[in-house]
MARPA-936036 format. One record per residue (C-alpha): residue in one letter; residue number from 1; y, x, z. Coordinates in pm, whole numbers, plus 50000, padded with zeros to 5 digits. Each point is the difference from the previous one (the first is absolute). Layout:
N
SITE resn resi north  east    up
SITE    A  NUM     Y     X     Z
...
! end
This chain:
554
SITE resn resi north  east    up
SITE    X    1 10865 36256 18347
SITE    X    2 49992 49726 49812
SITE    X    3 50249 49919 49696
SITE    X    4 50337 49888 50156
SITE    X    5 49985 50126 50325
SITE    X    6 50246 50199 50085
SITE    X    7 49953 50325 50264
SITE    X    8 50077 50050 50334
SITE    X    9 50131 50244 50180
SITE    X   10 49914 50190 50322
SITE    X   11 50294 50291 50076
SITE    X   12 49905 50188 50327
SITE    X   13 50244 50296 50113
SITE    X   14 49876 50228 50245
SITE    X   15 50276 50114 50191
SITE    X   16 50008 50393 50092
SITE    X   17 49689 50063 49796
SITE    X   18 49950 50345 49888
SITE    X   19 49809 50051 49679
SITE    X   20 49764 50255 50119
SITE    X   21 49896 49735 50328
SITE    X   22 49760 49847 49728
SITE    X   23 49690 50078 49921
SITE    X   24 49999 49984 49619
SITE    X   25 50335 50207 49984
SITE    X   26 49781 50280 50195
SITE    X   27 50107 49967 50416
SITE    X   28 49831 50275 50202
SITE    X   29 49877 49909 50335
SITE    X   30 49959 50327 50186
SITE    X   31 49824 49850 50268
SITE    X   32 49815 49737 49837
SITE    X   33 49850 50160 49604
SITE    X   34 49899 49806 49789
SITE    X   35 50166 49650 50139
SITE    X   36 50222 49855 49832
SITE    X   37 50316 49821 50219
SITE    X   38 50023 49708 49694
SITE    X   39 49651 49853 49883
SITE    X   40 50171 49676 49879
SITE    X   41 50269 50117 49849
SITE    X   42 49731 50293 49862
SITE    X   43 49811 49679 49824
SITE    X   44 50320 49882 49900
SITE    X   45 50066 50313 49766
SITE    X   46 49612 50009 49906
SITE    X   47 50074 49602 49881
SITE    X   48 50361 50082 49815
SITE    X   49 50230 50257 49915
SITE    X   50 50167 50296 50197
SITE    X   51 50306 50138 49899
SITE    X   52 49957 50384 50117
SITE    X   53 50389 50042 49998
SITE    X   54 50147 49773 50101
SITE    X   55 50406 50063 50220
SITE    X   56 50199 49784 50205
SITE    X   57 50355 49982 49919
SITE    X   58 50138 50033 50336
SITE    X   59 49808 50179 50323
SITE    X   60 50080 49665 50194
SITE    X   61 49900 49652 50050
SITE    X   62 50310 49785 49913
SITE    X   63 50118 50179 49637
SITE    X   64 49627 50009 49874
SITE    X   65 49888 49662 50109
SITE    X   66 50334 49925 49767
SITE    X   67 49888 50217 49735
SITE    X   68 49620 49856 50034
SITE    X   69 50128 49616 49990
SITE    X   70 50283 50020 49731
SITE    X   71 49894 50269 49727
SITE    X   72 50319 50210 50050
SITE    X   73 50088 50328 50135
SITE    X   74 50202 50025 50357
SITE    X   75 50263 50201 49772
SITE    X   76 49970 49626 49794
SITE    X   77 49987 49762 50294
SITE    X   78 50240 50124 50234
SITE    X   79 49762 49970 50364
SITE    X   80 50020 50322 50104
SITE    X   81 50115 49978 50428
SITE    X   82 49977 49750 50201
SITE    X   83 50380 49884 49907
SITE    X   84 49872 49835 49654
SITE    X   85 49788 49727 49889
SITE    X   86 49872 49903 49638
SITE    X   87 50261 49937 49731
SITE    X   88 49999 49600 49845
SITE    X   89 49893 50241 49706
SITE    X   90 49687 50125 50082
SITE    X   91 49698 49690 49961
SITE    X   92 49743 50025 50197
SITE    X   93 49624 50005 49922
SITE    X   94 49970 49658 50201
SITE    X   95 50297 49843 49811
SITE    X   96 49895 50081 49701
SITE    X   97 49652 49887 50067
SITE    X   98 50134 49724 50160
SITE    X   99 50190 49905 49707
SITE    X  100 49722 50022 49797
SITE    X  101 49810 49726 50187
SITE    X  102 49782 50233 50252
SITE    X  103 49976 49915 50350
SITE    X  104 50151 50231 50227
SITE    X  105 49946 50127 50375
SITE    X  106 50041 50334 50181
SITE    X  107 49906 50143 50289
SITE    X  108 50175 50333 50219
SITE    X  109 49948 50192 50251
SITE    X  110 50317 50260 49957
SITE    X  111 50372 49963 50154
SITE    X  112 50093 50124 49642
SITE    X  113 49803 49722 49847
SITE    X  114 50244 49747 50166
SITE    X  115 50148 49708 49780
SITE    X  116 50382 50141 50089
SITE    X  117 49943 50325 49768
SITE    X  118 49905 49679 49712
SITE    X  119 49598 50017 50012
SITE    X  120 49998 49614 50076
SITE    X  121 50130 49915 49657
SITE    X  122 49758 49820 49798
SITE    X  123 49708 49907 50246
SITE    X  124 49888 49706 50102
SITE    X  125 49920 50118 50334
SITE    X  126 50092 50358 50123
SITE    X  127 49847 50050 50313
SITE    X  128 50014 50292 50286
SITE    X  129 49692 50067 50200
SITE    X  130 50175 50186 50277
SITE    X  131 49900 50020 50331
SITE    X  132 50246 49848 50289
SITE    X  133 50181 50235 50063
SITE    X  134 50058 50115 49677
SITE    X  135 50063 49669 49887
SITE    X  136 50261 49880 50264
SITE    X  137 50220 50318 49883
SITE    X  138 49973 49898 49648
SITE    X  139 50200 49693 50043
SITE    X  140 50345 50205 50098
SITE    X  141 49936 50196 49629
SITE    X  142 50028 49598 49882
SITE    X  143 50271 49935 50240
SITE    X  144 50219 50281 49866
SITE    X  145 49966 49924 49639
SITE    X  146 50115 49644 50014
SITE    X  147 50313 50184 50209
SITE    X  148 50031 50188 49679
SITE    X  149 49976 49742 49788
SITE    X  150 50276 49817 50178
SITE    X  151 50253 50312 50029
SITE    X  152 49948 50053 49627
SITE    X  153 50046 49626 49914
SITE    X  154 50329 50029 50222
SITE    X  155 50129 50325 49781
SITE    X  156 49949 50249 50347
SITE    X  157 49873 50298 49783
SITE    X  158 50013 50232 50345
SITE    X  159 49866 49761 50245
SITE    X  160 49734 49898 49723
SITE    X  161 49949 50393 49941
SITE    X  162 49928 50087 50428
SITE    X  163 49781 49722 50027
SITE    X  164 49773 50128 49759
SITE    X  165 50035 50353 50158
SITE    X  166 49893 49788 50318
SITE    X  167 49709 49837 49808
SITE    X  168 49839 50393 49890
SITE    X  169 50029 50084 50332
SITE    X  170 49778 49718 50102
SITE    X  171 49761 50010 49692
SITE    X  172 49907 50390 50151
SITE    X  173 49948 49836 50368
SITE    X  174 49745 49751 49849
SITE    X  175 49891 50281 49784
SITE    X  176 49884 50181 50370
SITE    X  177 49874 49638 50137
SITE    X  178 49786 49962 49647
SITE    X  179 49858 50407 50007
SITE    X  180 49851 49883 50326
SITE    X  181 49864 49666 49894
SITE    X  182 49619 49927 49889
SITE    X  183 50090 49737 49720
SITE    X  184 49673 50044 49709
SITE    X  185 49802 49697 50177
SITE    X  186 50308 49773 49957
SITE    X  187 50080 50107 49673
SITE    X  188 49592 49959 49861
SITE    X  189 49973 49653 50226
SITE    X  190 50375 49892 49787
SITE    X  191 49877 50109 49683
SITE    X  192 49674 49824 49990
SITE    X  193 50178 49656 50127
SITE    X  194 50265 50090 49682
SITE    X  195 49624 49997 49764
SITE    X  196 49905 49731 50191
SITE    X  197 50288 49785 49915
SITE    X  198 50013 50128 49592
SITE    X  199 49611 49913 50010
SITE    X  200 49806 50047 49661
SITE    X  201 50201 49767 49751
SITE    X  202 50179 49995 49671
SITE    X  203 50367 50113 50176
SITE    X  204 50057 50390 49961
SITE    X  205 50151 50141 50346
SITE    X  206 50129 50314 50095
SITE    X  207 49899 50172 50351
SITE    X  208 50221 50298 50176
SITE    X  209 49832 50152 50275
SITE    X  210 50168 50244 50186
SITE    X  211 49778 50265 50278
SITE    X  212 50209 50175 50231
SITE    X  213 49800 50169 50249
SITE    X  214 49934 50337 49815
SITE    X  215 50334 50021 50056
SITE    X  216 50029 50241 50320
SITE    X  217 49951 49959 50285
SITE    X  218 49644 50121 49971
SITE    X  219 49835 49761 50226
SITE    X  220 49679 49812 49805
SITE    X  221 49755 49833 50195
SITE    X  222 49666 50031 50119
SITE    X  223 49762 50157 49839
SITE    X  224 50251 50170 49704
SITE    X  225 50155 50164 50315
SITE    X  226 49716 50269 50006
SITE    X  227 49872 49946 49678
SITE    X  228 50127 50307 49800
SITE    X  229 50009 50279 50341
SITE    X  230 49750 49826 50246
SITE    X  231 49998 50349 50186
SITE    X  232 50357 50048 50067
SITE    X  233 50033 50086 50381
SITE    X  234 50395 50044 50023
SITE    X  235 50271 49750 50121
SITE    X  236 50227 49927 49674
SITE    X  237 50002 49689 49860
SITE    X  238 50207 49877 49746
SITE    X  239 50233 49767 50168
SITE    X  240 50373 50089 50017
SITE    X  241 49876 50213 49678
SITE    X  242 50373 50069 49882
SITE    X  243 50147 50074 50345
SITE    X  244 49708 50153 50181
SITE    X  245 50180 50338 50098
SITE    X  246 49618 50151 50036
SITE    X  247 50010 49935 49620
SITE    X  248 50312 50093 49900
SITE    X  249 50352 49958 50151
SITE    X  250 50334 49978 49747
SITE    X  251 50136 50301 49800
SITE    X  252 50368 50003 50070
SITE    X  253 50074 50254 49777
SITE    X  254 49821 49771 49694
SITE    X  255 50121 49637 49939
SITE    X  256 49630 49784 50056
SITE    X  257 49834 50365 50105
SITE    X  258 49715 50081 50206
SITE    X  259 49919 50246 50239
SITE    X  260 49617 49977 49977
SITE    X  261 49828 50070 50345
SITE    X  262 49615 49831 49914
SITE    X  263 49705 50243 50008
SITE    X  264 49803 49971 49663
SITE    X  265 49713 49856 50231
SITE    X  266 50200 49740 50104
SITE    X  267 50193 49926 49653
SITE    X  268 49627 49929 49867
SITE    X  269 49974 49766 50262
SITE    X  270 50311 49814 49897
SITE    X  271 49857 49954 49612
SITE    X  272 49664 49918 50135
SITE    X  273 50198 49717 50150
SITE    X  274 50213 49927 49708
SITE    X  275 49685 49998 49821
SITE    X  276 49859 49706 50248
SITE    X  277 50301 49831 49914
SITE    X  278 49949 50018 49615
SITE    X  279 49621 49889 50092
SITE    X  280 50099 49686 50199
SITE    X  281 50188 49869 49735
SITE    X  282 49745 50076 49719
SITE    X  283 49789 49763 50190
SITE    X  284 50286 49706 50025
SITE    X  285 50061 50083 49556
SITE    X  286 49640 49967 50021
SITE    X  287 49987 49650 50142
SITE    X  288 50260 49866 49748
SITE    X  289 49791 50131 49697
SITE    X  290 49695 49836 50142
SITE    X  291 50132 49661 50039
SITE    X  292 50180 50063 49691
SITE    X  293 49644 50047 49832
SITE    X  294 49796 49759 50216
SITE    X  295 50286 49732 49856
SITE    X  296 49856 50105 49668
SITE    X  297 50369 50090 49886
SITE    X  298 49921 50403 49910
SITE    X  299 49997 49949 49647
SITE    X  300 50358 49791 50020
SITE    X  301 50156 50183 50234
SITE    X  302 50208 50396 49931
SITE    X  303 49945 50144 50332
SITE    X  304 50246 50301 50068
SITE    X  305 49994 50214 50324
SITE    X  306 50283 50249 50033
SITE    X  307 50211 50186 50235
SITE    X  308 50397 50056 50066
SITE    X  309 49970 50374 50113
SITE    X  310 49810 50252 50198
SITE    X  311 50015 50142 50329
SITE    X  312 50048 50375 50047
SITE    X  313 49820 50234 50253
SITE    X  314 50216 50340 49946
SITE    X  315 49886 50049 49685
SITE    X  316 50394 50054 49911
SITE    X  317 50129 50051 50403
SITE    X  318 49966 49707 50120
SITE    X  319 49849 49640 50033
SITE    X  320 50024 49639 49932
SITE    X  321 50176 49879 49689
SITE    X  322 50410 49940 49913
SITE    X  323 50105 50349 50044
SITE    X  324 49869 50166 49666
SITE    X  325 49917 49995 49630
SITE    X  326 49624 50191 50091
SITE    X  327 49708 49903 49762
SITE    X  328 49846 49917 50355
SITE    X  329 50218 49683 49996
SITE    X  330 50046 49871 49652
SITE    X  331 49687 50024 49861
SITE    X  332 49827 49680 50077
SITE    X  333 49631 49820 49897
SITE    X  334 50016 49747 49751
SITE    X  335 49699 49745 49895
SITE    X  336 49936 49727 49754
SITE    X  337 49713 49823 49929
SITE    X  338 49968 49694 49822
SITE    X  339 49650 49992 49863
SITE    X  340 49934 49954 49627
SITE    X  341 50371 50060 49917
SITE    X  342 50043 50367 50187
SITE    X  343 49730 50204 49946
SITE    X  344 49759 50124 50325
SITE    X  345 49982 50333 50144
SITE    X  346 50307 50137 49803
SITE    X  347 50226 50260 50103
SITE    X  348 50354 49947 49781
SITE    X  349 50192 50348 50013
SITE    X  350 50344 50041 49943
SITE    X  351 50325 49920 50205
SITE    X  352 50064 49638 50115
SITE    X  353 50253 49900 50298
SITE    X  354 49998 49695 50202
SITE    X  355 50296 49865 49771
SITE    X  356 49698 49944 49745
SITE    X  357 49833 49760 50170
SITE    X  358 50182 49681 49977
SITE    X  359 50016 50072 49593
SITE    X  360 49615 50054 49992
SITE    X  361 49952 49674 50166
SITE    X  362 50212 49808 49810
SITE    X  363 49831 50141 49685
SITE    X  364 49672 49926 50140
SITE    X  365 50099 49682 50084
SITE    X  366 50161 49857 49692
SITE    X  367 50329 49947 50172
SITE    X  368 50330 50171 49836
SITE    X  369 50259 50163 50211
SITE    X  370 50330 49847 50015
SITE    X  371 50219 50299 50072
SITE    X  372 49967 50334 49930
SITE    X  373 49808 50262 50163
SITE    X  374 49972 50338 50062
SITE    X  375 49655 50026 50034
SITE    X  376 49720 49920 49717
SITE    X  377 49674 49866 49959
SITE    X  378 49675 50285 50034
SITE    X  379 49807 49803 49686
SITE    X  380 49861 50109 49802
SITE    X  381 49782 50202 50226
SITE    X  382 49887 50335 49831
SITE    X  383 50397 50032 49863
SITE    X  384 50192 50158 50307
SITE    X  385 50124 50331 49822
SITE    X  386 50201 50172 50237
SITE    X  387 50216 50160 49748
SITE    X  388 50094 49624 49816
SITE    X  389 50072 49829 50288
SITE    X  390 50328 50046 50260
SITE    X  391 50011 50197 50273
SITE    X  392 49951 49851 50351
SITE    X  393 50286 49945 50233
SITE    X  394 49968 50024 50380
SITE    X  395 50288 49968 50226
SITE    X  396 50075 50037 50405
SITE    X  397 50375 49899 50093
SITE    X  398 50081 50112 50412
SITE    X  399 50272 49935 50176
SITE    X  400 50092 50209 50309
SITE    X  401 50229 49932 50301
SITE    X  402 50272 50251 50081
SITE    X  403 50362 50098 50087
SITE    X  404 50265 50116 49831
SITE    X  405 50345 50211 50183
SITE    X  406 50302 49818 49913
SITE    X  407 50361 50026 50074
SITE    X  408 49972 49792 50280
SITE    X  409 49634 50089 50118
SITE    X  410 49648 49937 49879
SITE    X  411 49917 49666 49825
SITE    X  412 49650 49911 49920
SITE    X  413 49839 50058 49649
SITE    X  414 49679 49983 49794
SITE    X  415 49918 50220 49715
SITE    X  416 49757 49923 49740
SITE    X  417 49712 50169 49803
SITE    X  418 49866 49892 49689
SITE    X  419 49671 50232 49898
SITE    X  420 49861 49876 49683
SITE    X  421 49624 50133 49860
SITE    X  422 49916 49961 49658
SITE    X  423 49666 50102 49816
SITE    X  424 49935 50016 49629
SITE    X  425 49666 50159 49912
SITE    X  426 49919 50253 50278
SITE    X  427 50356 50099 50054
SITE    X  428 50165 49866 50280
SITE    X  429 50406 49994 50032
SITE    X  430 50149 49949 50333
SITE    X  431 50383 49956 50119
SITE    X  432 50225 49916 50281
SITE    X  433 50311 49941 50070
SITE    X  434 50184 49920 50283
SITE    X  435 50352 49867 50086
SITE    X  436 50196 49846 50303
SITE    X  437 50053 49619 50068
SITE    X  438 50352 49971 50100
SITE    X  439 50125 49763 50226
SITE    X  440 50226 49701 49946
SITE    X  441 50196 50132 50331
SITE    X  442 50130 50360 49890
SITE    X  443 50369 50008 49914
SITE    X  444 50128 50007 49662
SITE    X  445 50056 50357 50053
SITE    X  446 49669 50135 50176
SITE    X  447 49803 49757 49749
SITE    X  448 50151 50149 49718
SITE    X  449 49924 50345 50103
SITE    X  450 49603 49872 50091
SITE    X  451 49954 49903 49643
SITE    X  452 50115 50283 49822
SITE    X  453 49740 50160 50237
SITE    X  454 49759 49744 49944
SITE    X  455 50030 50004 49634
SITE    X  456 49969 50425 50012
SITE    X  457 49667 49918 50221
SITE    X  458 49924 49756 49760
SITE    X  459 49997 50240 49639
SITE    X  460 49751 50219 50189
SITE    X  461 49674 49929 49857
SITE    X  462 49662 50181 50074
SITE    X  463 49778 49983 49710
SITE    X  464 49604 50134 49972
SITE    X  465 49739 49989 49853
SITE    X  466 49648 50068 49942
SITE    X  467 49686 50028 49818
SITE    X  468 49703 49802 50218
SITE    X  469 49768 50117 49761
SITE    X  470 50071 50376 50136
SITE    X  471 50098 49965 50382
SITE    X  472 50021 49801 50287
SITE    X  473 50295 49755 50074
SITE    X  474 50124 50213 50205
SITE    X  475 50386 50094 50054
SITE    X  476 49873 50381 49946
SITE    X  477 49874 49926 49656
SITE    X  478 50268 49825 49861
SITE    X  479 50272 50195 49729
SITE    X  480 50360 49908 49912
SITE    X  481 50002 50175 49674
SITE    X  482 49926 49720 49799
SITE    X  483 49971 50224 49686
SITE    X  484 49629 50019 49958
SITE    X  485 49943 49754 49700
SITE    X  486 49749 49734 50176
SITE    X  487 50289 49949 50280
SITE    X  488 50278 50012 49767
SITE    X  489 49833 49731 49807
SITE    X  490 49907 49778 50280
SITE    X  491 50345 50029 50137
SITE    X  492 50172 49846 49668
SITE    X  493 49695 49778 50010
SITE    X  494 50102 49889 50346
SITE    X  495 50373 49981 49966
SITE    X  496 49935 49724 49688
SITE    X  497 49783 49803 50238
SITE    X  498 50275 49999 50257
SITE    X  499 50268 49909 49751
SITE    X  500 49755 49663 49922
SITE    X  501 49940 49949 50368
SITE    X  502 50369 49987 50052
SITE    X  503 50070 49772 49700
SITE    X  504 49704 49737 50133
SITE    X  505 50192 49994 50330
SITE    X  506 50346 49910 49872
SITE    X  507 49832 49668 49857
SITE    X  508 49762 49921 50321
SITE    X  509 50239 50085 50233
SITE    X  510 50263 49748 49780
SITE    X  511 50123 49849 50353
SITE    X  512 50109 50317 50159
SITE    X  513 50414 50049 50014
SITE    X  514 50144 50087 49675
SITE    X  515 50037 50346 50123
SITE    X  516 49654 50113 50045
SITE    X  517 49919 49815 49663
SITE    X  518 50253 50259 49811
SITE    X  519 49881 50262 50204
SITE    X  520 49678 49946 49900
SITE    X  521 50014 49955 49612
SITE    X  522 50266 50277 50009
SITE    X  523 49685 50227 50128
SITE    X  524 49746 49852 49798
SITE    X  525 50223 50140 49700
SITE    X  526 50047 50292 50156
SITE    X  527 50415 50004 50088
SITE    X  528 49924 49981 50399
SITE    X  529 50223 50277 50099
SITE    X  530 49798 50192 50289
SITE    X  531 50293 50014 50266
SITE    X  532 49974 49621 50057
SITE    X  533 49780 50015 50323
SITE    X  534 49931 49602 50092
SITE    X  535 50159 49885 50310
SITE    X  536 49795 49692 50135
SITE    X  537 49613 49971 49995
SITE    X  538 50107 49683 49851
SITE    X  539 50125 50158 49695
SITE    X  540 49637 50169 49923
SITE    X  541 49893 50321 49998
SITE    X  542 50047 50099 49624
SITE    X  543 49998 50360 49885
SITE    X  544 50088 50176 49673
SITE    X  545 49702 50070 49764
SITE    X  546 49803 50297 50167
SITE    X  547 50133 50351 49897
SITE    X  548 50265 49800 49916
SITE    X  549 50235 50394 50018
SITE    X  550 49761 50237 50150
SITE    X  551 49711 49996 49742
SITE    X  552 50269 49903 49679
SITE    X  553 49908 49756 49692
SITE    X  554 49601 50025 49928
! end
């Protein structure tokens, strides 16, 4: 690089992408030993630096991509359902970038990725590569939130509040359209016009490049459809791979529970598949880095190749992603290389999350953040000490669809669960809560009677823990005796950390109504009384500090 320059940078998320699908993070291909599903992405680890443990913040695509693009925590940022989109508070890597005189361009593949949730902001060009029919549902996501825009503008908090219940429900449609969609070939042919256009000059830029197709459906083309089980002589495939009732059908008993009914023959299948898919996109990341190089631009340009979450194949009872906390799901690969600045061939130990990534590029970069964050930079390699730096935070907010018996019948509710993982060292802490949504329609009466029950479900918190080091994350292993010194210290460790996380939100989240501002710096100091369940997804999903009356003061 020569004196002046300033570096590029090349940010590719890999959406569903378990870290054990790649090669140097140690996959296992029963059917195929000794092959490894991600050659390029395999180089791309020889060339740079692996983080070995590296978490996602959130087991789904819309909170993480936040996380990934912003520096902040979903318990910072706010994005946690469908309902929200990013504060005015939280900067994103392209604004900031932006700002800083970069040029700027994007490209998704993702429903979650959409400009509505705030992705848009600070790119020159933000570009889908959805197929049609993906693509033609897209535009009523666009359609709603300028209908939301208006009924906010216009002061119509409940018609303003439905629409956006109306606009989740149609993000999850497109979400089916996209799981069946073959989109890497748009995404690599969009990406290389995006180098095309930057070229080799003086003017920094700033790629996003966003694969979908690991995502399930399990469908990858020809020949990484038989690559990894060329034998297999049954009928499964992995289309429908949710809903397929030969691979599971719904637990009724278990909010997001499965019934499993796959043989293990046929469950090896499915991976082999998911495998194909992780292979079919290592040779799209593959493409990039080779133009990228052929440009001349690999010793200018910080190359990063991530993922939001994992998949899960039972390894915790069930499959997919969004339903659990699992290390299955959060732990994620994480690359850098940036020759003659990161060192080659180097594994970097220690706990990083997704919220660390937009600091470490900055950093790299030379740029300074203008907000705060609640991630940090990984430099100085070699100085990740587990024990110095805070714990990691990963969240999962649901919200369920029910109904509750009034006086005058049965009026539709929704009750919410917050589970919250957090791991310091080799202990991991989990907790959940859960609460009901009440409805603007109850009568005064009946609604006052649904919150005092709300707030009771509310102060019930289930609190865990265990030591990684010793067992499996498994439900079996965990302990709620949190007297054992290493959890007892991690768990005043962790409630610290969440009393910071809390006080970082009350300034990004600045615009929200006064209410949830008090709210939140009354919990960041530790005053938020436990009874006060929230009401509205709009309000947030803010607990107490964990243990907060069932484990007492560390």
């Amino acid at each position: 690089m020569r004196a002046g320059e300033r570096l590029n940078v090349l940010l590719v998320s890999i959406d569903s992408l378990r870290r054990d699908a790649l090669g140097c993070y140690g996959a296992r291909l029963p059917y195929a030993p000794g092959v490894s599903p991600t050659p390029h992405l395999d180089d791309l680890a020889a060339s740079g630096v692996r983080l070995t443990d590296a978490y996602a913040p959130s087991p789904w695509t819309l909170p993480s991509h936040v996380s990934l693009l912003t520096g902040m925590s979903p318990l910072v940022h706010g994005v946690e359902t469908d309902l929200q989109t990013m504060s005015g508070g939280s900067p994103t890597l392209a604004e900031v970038l932006r700002g800083a005189g970069y040029r700027t361009a994007g490209v998704f593949s993702g429903p979650y990725l959409e400009e509505i949730w705030g992705f848009g902001r600070g790119f020159e060009r933000y570009t889908a590569a959805y197929g049609p029919s993906v693509a033609s549902s897209s535009a009523l996501l666009d359609r709603l939130s300028e209908n939301i825009i208006e009924a906010d503008r216009a002061g119509d908090a409940a018609m303003a509040e439905e629409l956006r219940w109306l606009r989740r429900a149609g993000a999850a449609r497109i979400g089916q359209l996209s799981s069946a969609d073959v989109s890497a070939e748009r995404v690599t042919a969009r990406a290389l016009e995006e180098l095309a256009r930057f070229g080799a000059g003086p003017a920094p830029w700033f790629l996003f490049v966003h694969y979908f197709d690991v995502h399930y459906d399990y469908i990858p083309p020809p020949p990484w459809d038989r690559a990894f089980d060329p034998h297999y002589d049954g009928h499964l495939t992995g289309e429908g791979f949710v809903s397929n009732p030969e691979i599971a059908v719904p637990d009724a008993s278990v909010p997001d529970g499965y019934v499993r009914r796959v043989s293990d023959r046929d469950l090896e299948h499915l991976r082999a598949l998911y495998m194909g898919e992780a292979a079919w996109v290592d040779q799209h990341v593959g493409r990039l880095v080779a133009r990228l190089d052929a440009m001349g631009l690999a010793g200018r340009t910080l190359v990063i190749v991530t993922s939001d979450h994992g998949d899960e194949f039972f390894e915790h009872g069930g499959i997919g992603h969004r339903r659990n906390l699992a290390e299955a799901v959060i732990r994620v690969p994480m690359l850098l290389r940036l020759p003659g600045v990161l060192p080659a061939n180097h594994a970097e130990p220690g706990l990083v999350s997704l919220t660390d990534v937009t600091p470490t590029i900055l950093e790299i970069v030379g740029v300074p953040s203008p907000a705060p964050m609640s991630g940090q930079s990984i430099l100085p390699l070699g100085a990740i000490d587990e024990g110095a730096r805070r714990p990691l935070l990963s969240r999962l907010v649901r919200i369920y669809d029910g109904v509750m018996h009034a006086d005058d019948g049965t009026v539709p509710i929704r009750t919410a669960t917050v589970q919250e993982a957090f791991r310091y060292g080799t202990i991991k802490i989990v907790r959940r809560r859960r609460w009901t949504l009440l409805p603007p329609t109850l009568p005064e009466g009946a609604r006052e009677r649904a919150q005092k029950y709300s707030n009771r479900q509310f102060r019930q918190e289930e609190l865990a823990w265990v030591d990684l080091a010793r067992a499996a994350d498994v439900p079996s292993a965990y302990s709620t005796d949190f007297r054992e010194p290493a959890a007892h210290r991690a768990l005043g460790v962790v409630r610290r950390r969440y009393r910071r996380l809390q006080a970082v939100r009350s300034v990004v989240m600045h615009d929200e109504p006064i209410g949830a501002v008090l709210r939140s710096k009354l919990a960041g100091l530790g005053y938020l009384t436990e009874s006060a369940a929230p009401t509205s997804p709009l309000q947030g999903f803010l607990l107490p500090v964990p243990g907060a009356r069932s484990a007492g003061p560390p």
